[in-house]
C-alpha positions as MATLAB code, in Angstrom:
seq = 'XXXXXXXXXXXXXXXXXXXXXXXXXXXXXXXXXXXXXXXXXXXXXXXXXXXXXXXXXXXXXXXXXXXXXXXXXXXXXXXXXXXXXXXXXXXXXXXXXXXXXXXXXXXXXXXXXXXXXXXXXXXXXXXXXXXXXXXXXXXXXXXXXXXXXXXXXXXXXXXXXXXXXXXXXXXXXXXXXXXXXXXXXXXXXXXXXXXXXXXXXXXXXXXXXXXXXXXXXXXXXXXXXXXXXXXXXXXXXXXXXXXXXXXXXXXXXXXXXXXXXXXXXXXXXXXXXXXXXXXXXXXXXXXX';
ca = [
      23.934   -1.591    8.170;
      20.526    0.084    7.704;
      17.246   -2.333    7.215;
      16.284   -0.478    3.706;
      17.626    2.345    2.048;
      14.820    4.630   -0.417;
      16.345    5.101   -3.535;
      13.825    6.806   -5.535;
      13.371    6.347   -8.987;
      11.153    8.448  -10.018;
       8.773   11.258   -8.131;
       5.929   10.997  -10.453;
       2.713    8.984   -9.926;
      -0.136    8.165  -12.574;
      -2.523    8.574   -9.469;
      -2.758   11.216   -6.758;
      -4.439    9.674   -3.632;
      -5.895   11.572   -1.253;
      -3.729   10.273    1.771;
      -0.559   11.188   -0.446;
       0.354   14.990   -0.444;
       1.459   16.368   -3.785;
       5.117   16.307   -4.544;
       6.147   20.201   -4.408;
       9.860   20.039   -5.782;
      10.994   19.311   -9.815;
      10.043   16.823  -11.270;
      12.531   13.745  -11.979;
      13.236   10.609  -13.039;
      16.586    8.843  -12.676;
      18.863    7.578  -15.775;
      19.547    3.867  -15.397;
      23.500    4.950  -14.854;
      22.498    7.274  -11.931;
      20.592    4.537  -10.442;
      23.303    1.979  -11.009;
      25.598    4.714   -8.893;
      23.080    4.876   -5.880;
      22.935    1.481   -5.708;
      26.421    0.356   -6.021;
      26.695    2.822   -3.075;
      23.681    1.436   -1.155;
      24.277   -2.296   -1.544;
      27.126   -2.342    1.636;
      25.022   -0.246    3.672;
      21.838   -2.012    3.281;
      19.612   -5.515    3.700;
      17.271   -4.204    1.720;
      16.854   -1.792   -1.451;
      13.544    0.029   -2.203;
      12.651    1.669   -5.103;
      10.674    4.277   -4.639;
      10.038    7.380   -2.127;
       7.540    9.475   -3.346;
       6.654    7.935   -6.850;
       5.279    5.422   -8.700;
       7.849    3.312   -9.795;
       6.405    0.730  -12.107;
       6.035    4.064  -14.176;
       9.540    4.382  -14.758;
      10.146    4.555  -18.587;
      13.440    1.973  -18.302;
      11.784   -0.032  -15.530;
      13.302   -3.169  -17.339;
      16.834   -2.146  -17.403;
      16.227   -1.300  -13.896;
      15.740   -4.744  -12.606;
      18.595   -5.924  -14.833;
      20.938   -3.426  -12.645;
      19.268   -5.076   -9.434;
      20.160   -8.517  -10.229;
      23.355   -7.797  -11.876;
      24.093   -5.906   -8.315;
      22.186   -8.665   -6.515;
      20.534   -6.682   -4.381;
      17.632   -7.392   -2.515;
      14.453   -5.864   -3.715;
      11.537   -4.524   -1.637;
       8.988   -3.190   -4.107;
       5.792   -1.080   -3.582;
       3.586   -0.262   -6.438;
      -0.243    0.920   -6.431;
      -0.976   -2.136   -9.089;
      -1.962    0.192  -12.078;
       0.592   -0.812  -14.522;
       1.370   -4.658  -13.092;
       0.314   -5.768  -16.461;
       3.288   -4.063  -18.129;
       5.908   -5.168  -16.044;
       4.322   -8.689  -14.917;
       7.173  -11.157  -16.945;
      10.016   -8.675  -15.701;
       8.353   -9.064  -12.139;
       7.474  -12.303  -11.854;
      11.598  -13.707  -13.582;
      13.134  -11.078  -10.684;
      15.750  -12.926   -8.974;
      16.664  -10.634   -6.278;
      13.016   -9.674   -5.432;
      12.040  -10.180   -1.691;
       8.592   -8.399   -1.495;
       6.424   -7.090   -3.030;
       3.663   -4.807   -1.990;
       0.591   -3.590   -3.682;
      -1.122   -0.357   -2.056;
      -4.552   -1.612   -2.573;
      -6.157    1.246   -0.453;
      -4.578    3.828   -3.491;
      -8.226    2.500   -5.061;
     -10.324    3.987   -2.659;
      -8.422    7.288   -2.637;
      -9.006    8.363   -5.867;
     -12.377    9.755   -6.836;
     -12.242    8.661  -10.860;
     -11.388    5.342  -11.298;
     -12.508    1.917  -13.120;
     -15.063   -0.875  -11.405;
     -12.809   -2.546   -8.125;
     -12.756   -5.812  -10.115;
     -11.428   -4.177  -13.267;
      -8.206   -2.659  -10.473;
      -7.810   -5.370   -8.588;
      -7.688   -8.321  -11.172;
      -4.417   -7.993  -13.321;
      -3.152   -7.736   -9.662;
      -4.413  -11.281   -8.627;
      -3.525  -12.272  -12.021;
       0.177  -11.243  -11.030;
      -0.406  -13.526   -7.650;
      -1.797  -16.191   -9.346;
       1.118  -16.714  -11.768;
       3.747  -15.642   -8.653;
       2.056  -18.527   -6.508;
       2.044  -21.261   -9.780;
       5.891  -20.407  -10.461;
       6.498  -21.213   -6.321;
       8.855  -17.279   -6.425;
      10.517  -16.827   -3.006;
       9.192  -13.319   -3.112;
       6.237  -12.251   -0.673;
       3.340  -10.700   -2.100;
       1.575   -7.904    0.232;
      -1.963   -6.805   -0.423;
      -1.616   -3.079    1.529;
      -5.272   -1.863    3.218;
      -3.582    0.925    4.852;
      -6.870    2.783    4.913;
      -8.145    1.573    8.432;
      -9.792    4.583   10.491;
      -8.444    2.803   14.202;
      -6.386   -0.014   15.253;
      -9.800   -2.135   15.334;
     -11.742   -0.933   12.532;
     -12.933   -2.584    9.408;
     -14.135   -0.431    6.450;
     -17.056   -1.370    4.501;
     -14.910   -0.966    1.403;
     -11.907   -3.021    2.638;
     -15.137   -5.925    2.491;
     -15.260   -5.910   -1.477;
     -11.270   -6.612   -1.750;
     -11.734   -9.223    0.961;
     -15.365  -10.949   -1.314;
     -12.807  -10.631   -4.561;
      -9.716  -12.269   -2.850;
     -11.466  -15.125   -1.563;
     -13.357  -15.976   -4.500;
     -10.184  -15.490   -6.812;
      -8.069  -17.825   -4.774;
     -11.429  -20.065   -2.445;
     -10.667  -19.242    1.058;
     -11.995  -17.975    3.776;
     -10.968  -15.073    5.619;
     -11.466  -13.694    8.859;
     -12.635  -10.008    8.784;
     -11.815   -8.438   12.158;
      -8.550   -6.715   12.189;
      -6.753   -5.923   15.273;
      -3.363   -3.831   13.688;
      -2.457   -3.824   17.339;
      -2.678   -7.934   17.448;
      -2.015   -8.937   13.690;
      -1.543   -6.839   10.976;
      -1.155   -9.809    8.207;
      -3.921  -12.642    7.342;
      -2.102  -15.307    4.827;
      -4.263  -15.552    1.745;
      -2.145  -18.779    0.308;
       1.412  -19.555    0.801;
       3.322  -16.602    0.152;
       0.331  -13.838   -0.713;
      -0.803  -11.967    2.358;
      -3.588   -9.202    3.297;
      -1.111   -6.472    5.079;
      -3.400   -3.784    7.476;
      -2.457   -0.726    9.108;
      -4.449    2.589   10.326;
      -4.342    6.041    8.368;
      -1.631    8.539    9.328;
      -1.168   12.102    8.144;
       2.280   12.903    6.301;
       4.937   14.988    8.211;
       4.307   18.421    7.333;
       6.066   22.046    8.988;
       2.616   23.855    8.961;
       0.915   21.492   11.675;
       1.425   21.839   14.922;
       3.929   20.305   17.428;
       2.896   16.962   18.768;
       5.942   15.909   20.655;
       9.205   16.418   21.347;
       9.954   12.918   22.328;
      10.098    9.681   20.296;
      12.116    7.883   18.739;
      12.250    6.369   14.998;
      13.625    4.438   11.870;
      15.360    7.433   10.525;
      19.503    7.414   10.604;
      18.645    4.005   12.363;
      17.540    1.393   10.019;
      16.884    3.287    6.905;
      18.369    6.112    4.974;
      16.990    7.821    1.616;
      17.832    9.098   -1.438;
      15.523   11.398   -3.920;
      15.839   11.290   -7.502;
      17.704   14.526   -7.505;
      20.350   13.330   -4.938;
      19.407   14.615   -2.176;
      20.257   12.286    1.282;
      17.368   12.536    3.833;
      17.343   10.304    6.919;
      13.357    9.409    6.451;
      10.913    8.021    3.767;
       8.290   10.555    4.768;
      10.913   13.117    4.327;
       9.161   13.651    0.493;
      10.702   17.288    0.279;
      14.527   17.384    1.862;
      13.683   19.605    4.890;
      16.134   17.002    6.992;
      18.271   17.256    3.752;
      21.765   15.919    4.835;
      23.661   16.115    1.596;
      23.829   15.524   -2.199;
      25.489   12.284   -3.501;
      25.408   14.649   -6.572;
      27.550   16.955   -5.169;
      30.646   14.332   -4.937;
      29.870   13.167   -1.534;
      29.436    9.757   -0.551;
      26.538    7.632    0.935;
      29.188    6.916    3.694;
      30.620   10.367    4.302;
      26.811   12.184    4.464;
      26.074    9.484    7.297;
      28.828   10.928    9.238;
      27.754   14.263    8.898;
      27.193   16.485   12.184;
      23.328   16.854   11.490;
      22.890   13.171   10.666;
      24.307   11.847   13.933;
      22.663   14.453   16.157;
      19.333   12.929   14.626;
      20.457    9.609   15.309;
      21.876   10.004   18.536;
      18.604   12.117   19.691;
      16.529    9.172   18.387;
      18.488    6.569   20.396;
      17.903    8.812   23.528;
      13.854    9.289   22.624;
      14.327   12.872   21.672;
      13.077   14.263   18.861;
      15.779   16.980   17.782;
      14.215   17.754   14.209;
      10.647   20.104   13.711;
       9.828   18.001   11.145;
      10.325   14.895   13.573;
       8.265   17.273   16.268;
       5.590   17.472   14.072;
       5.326   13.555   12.457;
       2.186   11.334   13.521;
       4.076    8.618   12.220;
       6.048    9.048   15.359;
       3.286    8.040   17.821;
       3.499    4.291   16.342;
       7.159    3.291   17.932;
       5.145    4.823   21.501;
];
C-alpha cells in the first residue's frame, strides 16, 4: 500500500508562481466519472488520496461533486490549495468528512509579481481556520512557507504572515526555523505553520547531480495525470517516467507490475538512481 497516490484533477492554475514551471502538455480537467474511476482504483492501494499534481484544484469547475465522490468512496483526503478561491469552496471544505489535511501554499503569495495587499490573500484563509478550529474538524490545517533560502533561514517576508497569524488567532510565535530540527510550529490546536527550503523542479536539461539516492517514487506514492497517464513521482509534471495509461484499459494494479516500474523501485530500495530524470532531481538530496 502506497502512503498517497496523486490523482490530478485538473492541470490548470489561476496563478503561475515562480518556483512552479509551466505545465507544457494539453490542457485538462477530469469529468467527475473519470475521477470516480481513478479513485475507486486508488482507494485499495492507498492511505491517502491527493488531489492534485500539477494544478490548482479548488479551480475545478465540479469541485463539489468531487468531494461528494470522496466521501461516498470514503477516502481519505490530503488537500493542497494556494488559498485563492477558499472562499468558494469554504462550506464544502469545512462539512468534508473524509478530509485529513489540508494545506495552504502560503509562499504561492510571494511568487507572483501582481497580486492584492498580504492581508487581503491571507484573510479568507484564516477565516477558513477560524471556522475549521470553532467546528473542532479532525482535519489538520497546514500553513506551507516553502520559500526558505537554507535549512536555517528566515525571510523577511515569511515575518508579515507570522505578525498576521498571531494577531488573527493572539499567540506568540517563535521565529527561528531550523527545517533540519522542526519544520512545524502549532498555531492552535489543529492549525500549524509548515516550513521547508526552496528546491528546483526535476527537469532533463540540467545537469546530472547523482546517480545515487533513493526516494518516495514506486515506494510510498504513485500518480496519475488528468490525461491518464501513471508516473511513479509527483514532480514527474510531464510523464517522462510515464509507466502506462489507465486510459488505455490497464489497471492501477497491472502498471505497478510493469518491468520499468519495478526496476525504479527496486533501484530505489538499493540507493540507485536508474531514471535521468531521477539523476537529475534536487529533490533527491533531501532523503541524503
Amino acid at each position: 500500500m502506497f502512503e498517497r497516490i496523486y490523482i490530478e484533477i485538473s492541470n490548470i492554475c489561476n496563478l503561475q508562481c515562480t518556483f512552479c514551471p509551466e505545465v507544457v502538455r494539453d490542457k485538462k480537467v477530469i469529468s467527475v466519472e473519470e475521477f470516480r474511476a481513478h479513485a475507486i482504483q486508488a482507494k485499495p492501494l492507498a492511505k491517502q488520496v491527493c488531489l492534485h499534481l500539477m494544478g490548482e484544484p479548488l479551480g475545478h469547475p465540479q469541485f463539489a461533486e468531487i468531494v461528494k465522490i470522496c466521501d461516498e468512496l470514503e477516502l481519505k483526503i490530503f488537500l493542497t490549495t494556494n488559498g485563492t478561491l477558499i472562499k468558494r469552496h469554504s462550506e464544502t471544505i469545512l462539512n468534508w468528512k473524509h478530509l485529513e489535511q489540508i494545506n495552504f501554499s502560503v509562499h504561492s503569495y510571494f511568487a507572483n509579481t501582481s497580486r492584492q495587499i498580504l492581508e487581503q490573500y491571507l484573510s479568507p484563509i484564516l477565516d477558513f481556520c477560524e471556522k475549521s478550529l470553532e467546528k473542532k474538524n479532525d482535519f489538520y490545517i497546514n500553513l506551507r512557507l516553502w520559500n526558505l533560502a537554507s535549512v536555517n533561514a528566515q525571510l523577511d517576508q515569511n515575518l508579515q504572515v507570522y505578525d498576521l497569524v498571531e494577531k488573527r488567532f493572539n499567540v506568540s510565535l517563535n521565529e527561528n526555523v531550523d527545517v533540519r530540527v522542526q519544520k512545524s510550529k502549532k498555531v492552535k490546536d489543529k492549525l500549524y505553520l509548515h516550513f521547508d527550503t526552496e528546491f528546483e523542479w526535476p527537469t532533463l536539461k540540467r545537469e546530472v547531480l547523482s546517480t545515487k539516492g533513493t526516494c518516495y517514487g514506486m515506494r510510498k506514492q504513485l500518480a496519475i495525470h488528468a490525461n491518464g497517464d501513471v508516473v511513479p513521482c509527483c514532480l514527474d509534471k510531464e510523464a517522462v517516467l510515464k509507466l502506462g495509461s489507465i486510459k488505455n484499459g490497464d489497471s492501477l494494479r497491472d502498471i505497478m507490475k510493469s518491468d520499468r516500474a519495478q526496476k525504479i523501485k527496486s533501484g530505489f530500495e538499493r540507493g540507485e538512481l536508474l531514471e535521468e530524470l531521477c539523476q537529475k532531481c534536487q529533490y533527491v538530496e533531501r532523503f541524503s
